[in-house]
C-alpha positions as CSV (number, residue, x, y, z in Angstrom):
1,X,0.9,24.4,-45.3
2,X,4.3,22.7,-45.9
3,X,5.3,23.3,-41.8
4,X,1.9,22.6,-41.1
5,X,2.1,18.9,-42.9
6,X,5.7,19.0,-40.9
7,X,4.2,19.2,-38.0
8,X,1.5,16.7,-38.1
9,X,4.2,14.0,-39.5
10,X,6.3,14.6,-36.7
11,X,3.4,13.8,-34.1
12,X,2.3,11.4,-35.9
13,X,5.9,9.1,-35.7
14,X,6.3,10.2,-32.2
15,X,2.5,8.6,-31.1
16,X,3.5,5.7,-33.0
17,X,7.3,5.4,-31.7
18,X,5.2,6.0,-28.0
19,X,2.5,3.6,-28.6
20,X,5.3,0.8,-29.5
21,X,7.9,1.3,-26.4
22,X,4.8,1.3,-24.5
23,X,3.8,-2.1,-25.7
24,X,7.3,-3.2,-25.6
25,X,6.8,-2.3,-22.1
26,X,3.8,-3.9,-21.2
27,X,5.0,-7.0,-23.3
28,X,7.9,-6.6,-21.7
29,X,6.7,-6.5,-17.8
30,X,4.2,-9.7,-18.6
31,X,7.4,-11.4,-19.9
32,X,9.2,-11.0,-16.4
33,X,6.0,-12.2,-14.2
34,X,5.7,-15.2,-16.1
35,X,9.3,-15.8,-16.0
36,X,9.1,-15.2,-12.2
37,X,6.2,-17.7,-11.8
38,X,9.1,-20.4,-11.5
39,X,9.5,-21.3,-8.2
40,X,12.4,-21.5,-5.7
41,X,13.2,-23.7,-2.7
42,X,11.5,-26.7,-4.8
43,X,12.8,-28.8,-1.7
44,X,10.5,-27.5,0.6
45,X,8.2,-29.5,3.0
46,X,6.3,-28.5,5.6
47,X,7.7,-29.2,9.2
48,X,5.8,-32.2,11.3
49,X,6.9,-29.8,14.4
50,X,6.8,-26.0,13.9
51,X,5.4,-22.9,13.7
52,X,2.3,-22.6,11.3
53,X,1.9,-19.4,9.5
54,X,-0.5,-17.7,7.4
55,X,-0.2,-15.9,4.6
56,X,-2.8,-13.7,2.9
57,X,-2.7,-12.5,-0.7
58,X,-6.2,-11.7,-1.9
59,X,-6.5,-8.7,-4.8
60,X,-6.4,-5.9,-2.4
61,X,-3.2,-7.1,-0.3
62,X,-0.5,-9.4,1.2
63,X,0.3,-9.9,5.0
64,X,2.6,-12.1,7.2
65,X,0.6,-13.4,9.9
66,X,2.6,-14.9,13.0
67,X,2.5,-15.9,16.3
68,X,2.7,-13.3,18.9
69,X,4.5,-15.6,21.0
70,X,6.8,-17.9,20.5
71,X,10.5,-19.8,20.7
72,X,11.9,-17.8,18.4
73,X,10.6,-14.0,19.0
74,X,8.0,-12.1,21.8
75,X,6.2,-9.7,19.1
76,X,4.8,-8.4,22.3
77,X,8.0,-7.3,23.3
78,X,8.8,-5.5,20.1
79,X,5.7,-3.5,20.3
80,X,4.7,-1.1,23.5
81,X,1.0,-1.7,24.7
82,X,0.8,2.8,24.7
83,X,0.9,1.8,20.7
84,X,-2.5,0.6,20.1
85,X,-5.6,1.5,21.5
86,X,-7.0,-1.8,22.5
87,X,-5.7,-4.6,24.8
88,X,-4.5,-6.6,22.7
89,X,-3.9,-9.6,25.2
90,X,-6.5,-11.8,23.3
91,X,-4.9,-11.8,20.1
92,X,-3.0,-14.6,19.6
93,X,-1.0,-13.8,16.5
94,X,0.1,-10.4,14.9
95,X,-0.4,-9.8,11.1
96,X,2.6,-7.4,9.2
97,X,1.9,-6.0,5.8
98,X,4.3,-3.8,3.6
99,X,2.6,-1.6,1.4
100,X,2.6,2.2,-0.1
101,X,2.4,4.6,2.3
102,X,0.0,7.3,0.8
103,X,-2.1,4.2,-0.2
104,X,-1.9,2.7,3.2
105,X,-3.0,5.6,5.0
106,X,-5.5,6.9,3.0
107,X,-7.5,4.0,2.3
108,X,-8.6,2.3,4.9
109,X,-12.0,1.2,3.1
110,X,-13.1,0.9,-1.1
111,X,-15.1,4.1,0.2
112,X,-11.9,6.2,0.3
113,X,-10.3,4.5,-2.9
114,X,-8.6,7.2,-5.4
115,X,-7.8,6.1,-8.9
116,X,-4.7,8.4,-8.7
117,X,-3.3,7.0,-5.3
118,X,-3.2,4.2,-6.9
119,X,-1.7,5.1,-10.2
120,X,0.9,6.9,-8.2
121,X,1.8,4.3,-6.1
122,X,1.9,1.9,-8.6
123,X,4.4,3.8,-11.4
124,X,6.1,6.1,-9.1
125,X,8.2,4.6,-6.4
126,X,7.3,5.9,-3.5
127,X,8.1,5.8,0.7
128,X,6.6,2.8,2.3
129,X,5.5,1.4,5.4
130,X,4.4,-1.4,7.6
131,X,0.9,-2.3,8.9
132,X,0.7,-3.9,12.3
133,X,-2.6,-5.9,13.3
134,X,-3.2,-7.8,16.8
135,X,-5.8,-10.7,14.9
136,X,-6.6,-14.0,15.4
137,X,-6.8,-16.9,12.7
138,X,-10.5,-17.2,12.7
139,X,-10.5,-13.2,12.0
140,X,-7.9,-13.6,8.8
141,X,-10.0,-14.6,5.3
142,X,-8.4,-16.1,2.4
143,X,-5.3,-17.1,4.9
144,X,-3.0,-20.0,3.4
145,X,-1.8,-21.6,6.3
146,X,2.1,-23.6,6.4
147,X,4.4,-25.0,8.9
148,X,7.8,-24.0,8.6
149,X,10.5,-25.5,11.1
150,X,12.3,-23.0,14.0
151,X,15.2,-22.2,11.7
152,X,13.2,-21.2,9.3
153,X,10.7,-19.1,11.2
154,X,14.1,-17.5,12.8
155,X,14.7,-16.3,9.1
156,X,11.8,-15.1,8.2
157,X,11.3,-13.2,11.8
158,X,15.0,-11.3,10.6
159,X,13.2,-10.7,7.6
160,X,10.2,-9.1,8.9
161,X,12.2,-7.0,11.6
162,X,14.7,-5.7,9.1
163,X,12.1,-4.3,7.0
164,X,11.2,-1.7,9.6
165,X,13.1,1.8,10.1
166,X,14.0,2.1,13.4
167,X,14.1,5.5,15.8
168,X,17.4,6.5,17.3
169,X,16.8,4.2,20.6
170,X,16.5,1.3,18.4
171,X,12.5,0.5,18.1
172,X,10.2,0.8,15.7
173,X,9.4,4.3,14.0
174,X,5.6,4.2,14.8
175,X,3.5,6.9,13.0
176,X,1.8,8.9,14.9
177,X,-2.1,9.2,15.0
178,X,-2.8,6.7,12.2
179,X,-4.4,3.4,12.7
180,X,-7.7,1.5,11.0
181,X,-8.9,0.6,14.4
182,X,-8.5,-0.3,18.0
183,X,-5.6,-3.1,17.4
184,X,-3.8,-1.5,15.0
185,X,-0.7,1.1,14.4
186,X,1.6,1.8,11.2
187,X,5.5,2.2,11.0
188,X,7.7,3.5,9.3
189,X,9.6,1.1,6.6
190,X,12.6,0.6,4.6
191,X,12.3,0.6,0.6
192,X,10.3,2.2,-2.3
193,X,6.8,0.6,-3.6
194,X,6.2,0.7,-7.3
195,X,5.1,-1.9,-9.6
196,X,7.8,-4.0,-9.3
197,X,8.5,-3.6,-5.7
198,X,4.6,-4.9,-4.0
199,X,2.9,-6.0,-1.1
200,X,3.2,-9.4,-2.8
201,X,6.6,-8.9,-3.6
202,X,7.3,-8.3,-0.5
203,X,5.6,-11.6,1.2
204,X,7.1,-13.3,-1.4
205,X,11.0,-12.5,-0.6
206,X,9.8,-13.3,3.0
207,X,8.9,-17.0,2.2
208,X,11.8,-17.2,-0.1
209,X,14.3,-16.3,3.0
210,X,12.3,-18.4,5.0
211,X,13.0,-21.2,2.4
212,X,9.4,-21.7,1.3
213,X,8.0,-23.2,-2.1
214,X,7.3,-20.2,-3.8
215,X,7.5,-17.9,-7.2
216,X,11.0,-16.0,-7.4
217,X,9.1,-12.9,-9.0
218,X,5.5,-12.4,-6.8
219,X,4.7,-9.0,-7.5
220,X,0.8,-9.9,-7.9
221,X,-1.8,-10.9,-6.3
222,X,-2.2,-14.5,-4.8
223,X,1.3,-15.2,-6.6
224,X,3.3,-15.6,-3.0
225,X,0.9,-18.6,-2.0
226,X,0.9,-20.4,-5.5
227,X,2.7,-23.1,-4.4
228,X,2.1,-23.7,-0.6
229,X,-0.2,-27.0,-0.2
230,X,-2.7,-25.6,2.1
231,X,-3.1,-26.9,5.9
232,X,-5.9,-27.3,7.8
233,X,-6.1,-23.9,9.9
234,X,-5.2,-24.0,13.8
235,X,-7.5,-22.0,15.6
């Protein structure tokens, strides 16, 4: 009876000792997003003559959405035509979005949504990679449109192109056979996605090269665009 009573003491101080570091924990993580809800690059202003952007961060996910063309950088050229299915000649601007690879691939719809994809991706870093649409504006909802100057767009272009892993020629690392739809492709990326490390977070460092008003800790949703004065879109 004695071991038995023992026993149950010991599991009883360890589910209290693991019910308090995991509130420390969650106390803890809620600490660091609101400290990273102060912004950087408090100085910004959105460029009279530029290149508008868009970025979408709704509470699904975050993308980059450019220009195909432009002064700065051909997206066209970075990507071969053999890579996507449809012509993608009447896009006009190409949309990038960093993300967990098991989640990326395997749901492409709230249909094919796992609880434990999620879990996983979320708590256990894991590989990563990069989504690749051919859209237009008028196709991209919730998009928070902003003008950043040539310079700037030059930084945030670096930013985007250094985030992909690259084949032993020197171009993108496409994954074979997976795609959404007909304007579409994935790639292989650098860094692990966990909680800390998001889709968000990732938009978020982009504007922060780019020298954009935005939080210095955006690991949730809408966070990268809290402090962007929207434009009116360009079509």
């Amino acid at each position: 009876m004695e071991a038995r009573n023992s026993v149950r003491q010991k599991l009883t101080r360890l589910i209290k000792r693991s019910v308090r570091w995991s509130l420390f924990g969650v106390l803890g993580y809620f600490g660091i997003l609101l400290f990273g809800l102060i912004p950087v690059n408090n100085d910004f202003r959105a460029a009279e003559n530029g290149t508008q952007i868009y970025i979408v961060s709704n509470a699904v996910h975050a993308d980059i959405i450019v220009p195909k063309t432009s002064a700065v950088i051909d997206w066209s050229e970075r990507f071969g035509a053999s890579e996507f299915f449809e012509d993608i000649n009447n896009k006009s601007h190409v949309a990038f979005g960093w993300g967990d690879r098991e989640f990326f691939l395997e749901t492409e719809t709230w249909d094919d949504f796992k609880l434990s994809t999620a879990v996983n991706a979320l708590l256990l870093p894991s590989s990563s990679c990069i989504h690749v649409s051919f859209v237009r504006p008028s196709d991209c909802r919730d998009a928070v449109a902003v003008t950043i100057s040539k310079e700037q767009y030059e930084r945030l272009a670096e930013f985007v192109e250094s985030s992909f892993r690259l084949n032993e020629n020197g171009t993108y690392l496409q994954i074979p056979g997976e795609a959404y739809s007909t304007n579409d492709a994935f790639f292989s990326s650098a860094g692990r996605y966990h909680i800390m490390n998001t889709c968000n977070s990732w938009v978020g460092r982009g504007l922060k090269e780019a020298g954009v008003k935005t939080p210095w800790f955006s690991p949730m949703p809408k966070s990268p665009t809290l402090y962007i004065e929207n434009e009116q879109v360009v079509k």
